[in-house]
C-alpha positions in Angstrom: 0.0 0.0 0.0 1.3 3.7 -0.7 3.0 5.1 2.3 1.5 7.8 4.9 4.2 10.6 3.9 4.5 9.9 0.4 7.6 11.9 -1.5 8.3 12.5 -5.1 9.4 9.9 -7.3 8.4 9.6 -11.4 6.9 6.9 -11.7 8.3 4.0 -14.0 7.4 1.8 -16.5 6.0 -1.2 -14.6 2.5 -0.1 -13.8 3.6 0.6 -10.5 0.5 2.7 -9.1 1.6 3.3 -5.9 4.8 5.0 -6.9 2.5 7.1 -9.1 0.4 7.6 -6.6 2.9 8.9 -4.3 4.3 10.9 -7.0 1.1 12.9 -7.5 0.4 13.6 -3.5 4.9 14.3 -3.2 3.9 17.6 -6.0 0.8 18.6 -4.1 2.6 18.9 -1.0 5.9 20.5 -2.8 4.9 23.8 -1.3 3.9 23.0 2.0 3.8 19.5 4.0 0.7 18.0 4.0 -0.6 16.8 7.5 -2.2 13.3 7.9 -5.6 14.0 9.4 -7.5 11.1 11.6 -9.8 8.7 9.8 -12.0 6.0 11.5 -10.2 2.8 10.8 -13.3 0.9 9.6 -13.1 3.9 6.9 -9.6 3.9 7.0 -8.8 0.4 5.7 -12.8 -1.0 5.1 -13.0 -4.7 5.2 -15.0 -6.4 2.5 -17.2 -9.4 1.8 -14.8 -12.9 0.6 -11.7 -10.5 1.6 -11.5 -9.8 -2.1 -10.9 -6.2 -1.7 -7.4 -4.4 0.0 -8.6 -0.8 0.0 -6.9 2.5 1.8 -8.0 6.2 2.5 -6.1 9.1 3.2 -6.8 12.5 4.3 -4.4 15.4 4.6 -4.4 19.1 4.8 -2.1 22.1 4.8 -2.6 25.9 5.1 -3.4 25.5 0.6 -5.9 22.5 0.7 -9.0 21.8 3.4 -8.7 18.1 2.1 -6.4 16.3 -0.3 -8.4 12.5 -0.4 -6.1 9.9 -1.3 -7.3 5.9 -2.3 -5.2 3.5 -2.8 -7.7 0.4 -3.9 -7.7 -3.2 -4.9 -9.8 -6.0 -6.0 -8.0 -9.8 -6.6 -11.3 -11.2 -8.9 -11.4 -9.4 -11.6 -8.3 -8.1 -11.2 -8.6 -4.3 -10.4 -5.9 -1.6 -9.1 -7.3 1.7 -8.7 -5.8 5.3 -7.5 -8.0 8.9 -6.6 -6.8 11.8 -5.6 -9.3 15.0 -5.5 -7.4 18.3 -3.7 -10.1 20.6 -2.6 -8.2 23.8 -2.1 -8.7 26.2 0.8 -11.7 28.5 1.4 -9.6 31.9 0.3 -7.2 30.1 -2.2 -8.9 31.0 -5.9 -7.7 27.7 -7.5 -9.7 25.2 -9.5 -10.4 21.5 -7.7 -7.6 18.9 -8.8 -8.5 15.8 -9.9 -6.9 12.5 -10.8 -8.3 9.0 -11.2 -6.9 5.9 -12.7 -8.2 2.5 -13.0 -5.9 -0.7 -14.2 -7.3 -4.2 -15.3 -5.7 -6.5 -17.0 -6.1 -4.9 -20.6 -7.3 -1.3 -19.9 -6.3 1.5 -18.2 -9.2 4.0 -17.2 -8.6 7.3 -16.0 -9.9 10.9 -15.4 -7.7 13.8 -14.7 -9.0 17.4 -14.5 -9.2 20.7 -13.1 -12.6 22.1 -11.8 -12.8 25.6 -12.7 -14.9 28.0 -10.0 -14.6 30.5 -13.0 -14.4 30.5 -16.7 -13.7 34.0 -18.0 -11.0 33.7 -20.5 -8.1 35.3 -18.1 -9.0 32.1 -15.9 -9.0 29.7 -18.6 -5.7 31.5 -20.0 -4.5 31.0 -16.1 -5.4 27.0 -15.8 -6.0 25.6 -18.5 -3.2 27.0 -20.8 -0.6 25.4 -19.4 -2.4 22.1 -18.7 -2.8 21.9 -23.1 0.9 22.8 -23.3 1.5 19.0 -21.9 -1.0 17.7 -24.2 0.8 18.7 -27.2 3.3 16.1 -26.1 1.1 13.4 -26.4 -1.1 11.3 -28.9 -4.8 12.2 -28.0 -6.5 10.6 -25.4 -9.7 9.9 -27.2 -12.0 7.7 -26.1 -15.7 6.7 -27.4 -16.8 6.4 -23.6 -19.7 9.0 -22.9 -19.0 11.4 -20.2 -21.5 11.4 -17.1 -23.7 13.8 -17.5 -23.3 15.3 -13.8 -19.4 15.5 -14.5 -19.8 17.7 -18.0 -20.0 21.2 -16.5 -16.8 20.2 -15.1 -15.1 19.6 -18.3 -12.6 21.8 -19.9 -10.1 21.9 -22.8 -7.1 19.9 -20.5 -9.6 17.3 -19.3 -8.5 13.6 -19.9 -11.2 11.4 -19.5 -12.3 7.8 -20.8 -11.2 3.8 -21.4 -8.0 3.7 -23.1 -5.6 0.6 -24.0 -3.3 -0.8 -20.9 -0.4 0.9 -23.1 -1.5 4.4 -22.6 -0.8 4.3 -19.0 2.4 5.5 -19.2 1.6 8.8 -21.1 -1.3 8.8 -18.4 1.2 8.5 -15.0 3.2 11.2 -16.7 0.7 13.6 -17.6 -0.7 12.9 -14.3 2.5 14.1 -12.8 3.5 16.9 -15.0 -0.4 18.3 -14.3 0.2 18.0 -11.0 3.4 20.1 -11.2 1.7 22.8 -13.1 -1.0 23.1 -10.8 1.0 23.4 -7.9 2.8 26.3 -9.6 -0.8 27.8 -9.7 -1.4 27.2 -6.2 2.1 28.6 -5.6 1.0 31.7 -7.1 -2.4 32.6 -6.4 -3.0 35.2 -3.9 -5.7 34.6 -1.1 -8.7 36.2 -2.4 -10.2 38.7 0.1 -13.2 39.9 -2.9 -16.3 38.6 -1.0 -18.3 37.6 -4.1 -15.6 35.9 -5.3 -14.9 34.0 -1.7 -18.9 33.2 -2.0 -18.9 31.4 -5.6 -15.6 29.8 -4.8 -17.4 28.1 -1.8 -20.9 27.5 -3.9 -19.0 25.8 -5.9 -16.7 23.4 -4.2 -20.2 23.1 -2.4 -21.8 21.7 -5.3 -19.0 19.8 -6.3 -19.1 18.3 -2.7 -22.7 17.7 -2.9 -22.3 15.9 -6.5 -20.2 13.6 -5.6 -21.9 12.5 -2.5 -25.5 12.1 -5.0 -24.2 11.2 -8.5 -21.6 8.8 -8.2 -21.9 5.6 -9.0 -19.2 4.9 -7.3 -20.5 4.7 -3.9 -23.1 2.0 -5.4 -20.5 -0.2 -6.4 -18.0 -0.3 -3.8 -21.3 -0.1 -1.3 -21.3 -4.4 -2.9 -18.2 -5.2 -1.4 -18.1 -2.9 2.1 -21.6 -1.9 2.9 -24.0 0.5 2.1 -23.4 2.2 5.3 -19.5 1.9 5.5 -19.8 3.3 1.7 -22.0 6.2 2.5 -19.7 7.0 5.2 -16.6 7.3 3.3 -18.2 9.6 0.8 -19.3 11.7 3.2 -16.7 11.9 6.0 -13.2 11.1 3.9 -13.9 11.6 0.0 -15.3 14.8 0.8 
């Protein structure tokens, strides 16, 4: 399982998802050390039904980020090795929500990485999302025929990555993931603490929403609610992934 202070490291070509993992949460705390916050441990490491499942959750904060959720997550039949990581930034730090999933089985590689934009005038596009399609450029295009949730598509933007891809993208994936994650922490770097009240107000309406979408639309929660529980499901969305 990934470690409790995880540090930088790129990660390599051997699928290895907890090195990519740690990778992604070493850049979000480049500026400032995350701290490891308390979680129940029946949320903490859930057990499931048949022992099928090897699942962790993490929770951290610093003076940037209210919560960075981390999941480390594994299923033995069908073979399944998953990572999230969702970094919900502080109430007066005007920075989009980062976002980064990735799913392997044995021949695909799923994955979702984004940034939630609060705002969308084109200085803030220009701000976050600019640099974000500079990294694309280095890549083939991530195209995939799999529809996007329709709760997720006002959260889509020009540098989204989302969809079912072969198991040989996952290296371009793991390294866009990282390199996003750089650039974003350069953002977070940079960004003053906003003091403008309507702009504190729709920054929090909208991590809000966010909040309240993932707690109501994901299907997630259905799904792993199979192998933990509905209640020890509805529990982590509420208390640790958000």
């Amino acid at each position: 399982m990934a470690s409790n202070n995880p540090g930088k490291s790129l990660v390599s070509t051997n699928e290895d998802q907890d090195t990519l993992f740690n990778s992604v949460i070493g850049s979000i705390q480049s500026a400032s050390k995350l701290n490891k916050q308390h979680i129940e441990p029946e949320l903490e490491r859930p057990k499931s039904f048949l022992k099928l499942l090897d699942a962790e959750h993490f929770n951290w904060r610093n003076e940037d980020f209210r919560k960075v959720f981390g999941m480390r997550f594994k299923v033995k039949v069908p073979h399944i090795d998953q990572l999230n990581i969702i970094a919900y930034p502080a109430a007066e730090k005007n920075v989009p929500i980062f976002i980064f999933f990735c799913m392997l089985t044995k021949r695909k590689c799923i994955a979702h990485l984004n940034v939630n934009l609060p705002f969308r005038d084109d200085a803030y596009l220009e701000q976050h999302v600019k640099p974000l399609q500079y990294i694309l450029q280095d890549y083939a295009p991530f195209d995939s025929t799999d529809r996007y949730p329709e709760w997720m598509k006002k959260y889509r933007n020009d540098s989204t990555i989302y969809g079912l891809f072969p198991r040989e993208r996952y290296e371009d994936i793991a390294r866009c993931a990282e390199r996003y994650a750089e650039a974003y922490m350069h953002q977070v770097a940079a960004a003053d603490r906003e003091t403008d009240p309507a702009k504190l107000q729709q920054l929090k309406a909208f991590q809000d929403g966010f909040i309240d979408d993932i707690r109501t639309q994901d299907k997630a929660q259905g799904m792993i609610s199979k192998m933990i529980g509905k209640q020890t499901a509805h529990r982590i969305f509420y208390e640790v992934t958000t």
